[in-house]
Phi, psi and omega in degrees: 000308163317323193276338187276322180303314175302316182278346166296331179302306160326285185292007142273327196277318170296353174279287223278330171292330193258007165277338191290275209327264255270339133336299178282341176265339178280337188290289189329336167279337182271323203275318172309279180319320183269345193257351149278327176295338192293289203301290161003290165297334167302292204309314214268338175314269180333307186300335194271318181308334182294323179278331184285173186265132186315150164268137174233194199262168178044012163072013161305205157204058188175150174274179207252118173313166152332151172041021169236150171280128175291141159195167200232139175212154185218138195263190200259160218237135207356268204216019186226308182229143183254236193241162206219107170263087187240174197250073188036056152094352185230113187290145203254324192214145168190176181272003178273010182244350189053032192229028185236158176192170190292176233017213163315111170244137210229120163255124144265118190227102148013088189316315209278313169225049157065018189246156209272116196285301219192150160214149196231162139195164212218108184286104184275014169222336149270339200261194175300115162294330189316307199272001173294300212273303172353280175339300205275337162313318174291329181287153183269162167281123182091053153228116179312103149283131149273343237295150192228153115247170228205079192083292185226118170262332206235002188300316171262016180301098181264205213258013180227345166294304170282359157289308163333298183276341176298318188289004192262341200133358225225125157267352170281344210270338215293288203259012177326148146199180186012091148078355169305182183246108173257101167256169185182149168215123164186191227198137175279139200083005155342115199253338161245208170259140171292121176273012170253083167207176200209120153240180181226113205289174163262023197240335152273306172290025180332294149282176156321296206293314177289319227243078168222101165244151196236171174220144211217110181236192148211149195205131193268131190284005132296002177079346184258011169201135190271137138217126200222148139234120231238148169200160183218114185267346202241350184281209202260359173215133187246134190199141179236157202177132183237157210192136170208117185198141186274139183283314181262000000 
């Protein structure tokens, strides 16, 4: 009896060991299989980050030198989508932002450090010029203008309204007229014209598609040197151009 009891004792403990073993090898086979899917899954993580192309701010394309800001702008495409302003990553002005409208839309932006003063827009073809030019009077010296416009910037624009913005930088605003397409930057106190603006006639920008001009910059934040690239994609010429020259 004993002996019979002692190998029954034998044949469970040899059961148990050998359910632990086929048990312990199957997880071990399982734990191998999830820690090559993990790692695995790293390796193509990592591979895809390396590989995608860097953001840069506003979605330029390329970064903005030390101590300068970046920003990207686009004026509204006839009366259906409007215009866009962003700023070093922060968009100022848009229609998800609900703070753009026909005629002229104007960001103010803090030559030095880039932070955002004031935004506007000025309906040039029901509204008023008066409260246009009062505005643009009001600006301080060393402060970075922006402006897009957006289905008719210029139908109430007058000679003392386009001096104003001429005197910001801008040589396009003189003959500005119906329904072009306008981007511009430049800054008061300015002592030359600003390479950064772009128009598009209405004779050309006819359509949704034409009637989009974008401006793609870097602008240093002191204000005392422009380095810009201005492209117009949609006009009857496409072009890029880089320009430096002191403001202040």
């Amino acid at each position: 009896m004993r002996i019979a009891g002692a190998a029954k004792l034998v044949v469970v403990i040899a059961i148990f060991l050998l359910t632990f073993y086929v048990i312990s090898q199957v997880f071990e086979i399982k734990m191998d299989a999830n820690l090559g899917h993990i790692f695995a899954r790293s390796a193509l993580d990592a591979a895809a980050r390396s590989t995608k192309p860097p953001r840069y701010k506003c979605g330029i394309s390329k970064a903005c030198p030390e101590k300068h800001f970046a920003f990207k702008m686009s004026s509204g495409a006839a009366n259906v989508v409007g215009p866009k302003i962003c700023v070093e990553d922060n968009v100022l002005m848009s229609g998800v932002k609900n703070n753009v409208g026909r005629g002229i839309n104007m960001a103010l932006v803090n030559g030095k450090t880039g932070e955002l003063l004031d935004t506007k827009f000025f309906d040039m073809w029901g509204g008023d010029v008066a409260p246009l030019i009062e505005f643009l009077k009001t600006i301080q010296d060393g402060t970075i203008v922006l402006m897009a416009t957006y289905d008719d910037g210029a139908t109430k624009l007058n000679e003392e309204a386009r001096r104003l913005i001429a005197e910001l930088g801008s040589t396009s605003i003189t003959n500005l007229g119906f329904r072009d397409n306008w981007v511009f930057c430049g800054g008061k106190g300015i002592k030359t014209k600003s390479p950064f603006e772009q128009v598009c006639d209405s004779l050309t920008s006819w359509n949704l598609t034409a009637g989009i001009n974008r401006g793609i910059a870097c602008f240093i934040s002191a204000m005392h040197l422009f380095k810009v690239g201005i492209y117009c994609s949609t006009c009857t010429q496409s072009y890029f151009q880089v320009f430096s020259f002191s403001s202040f």
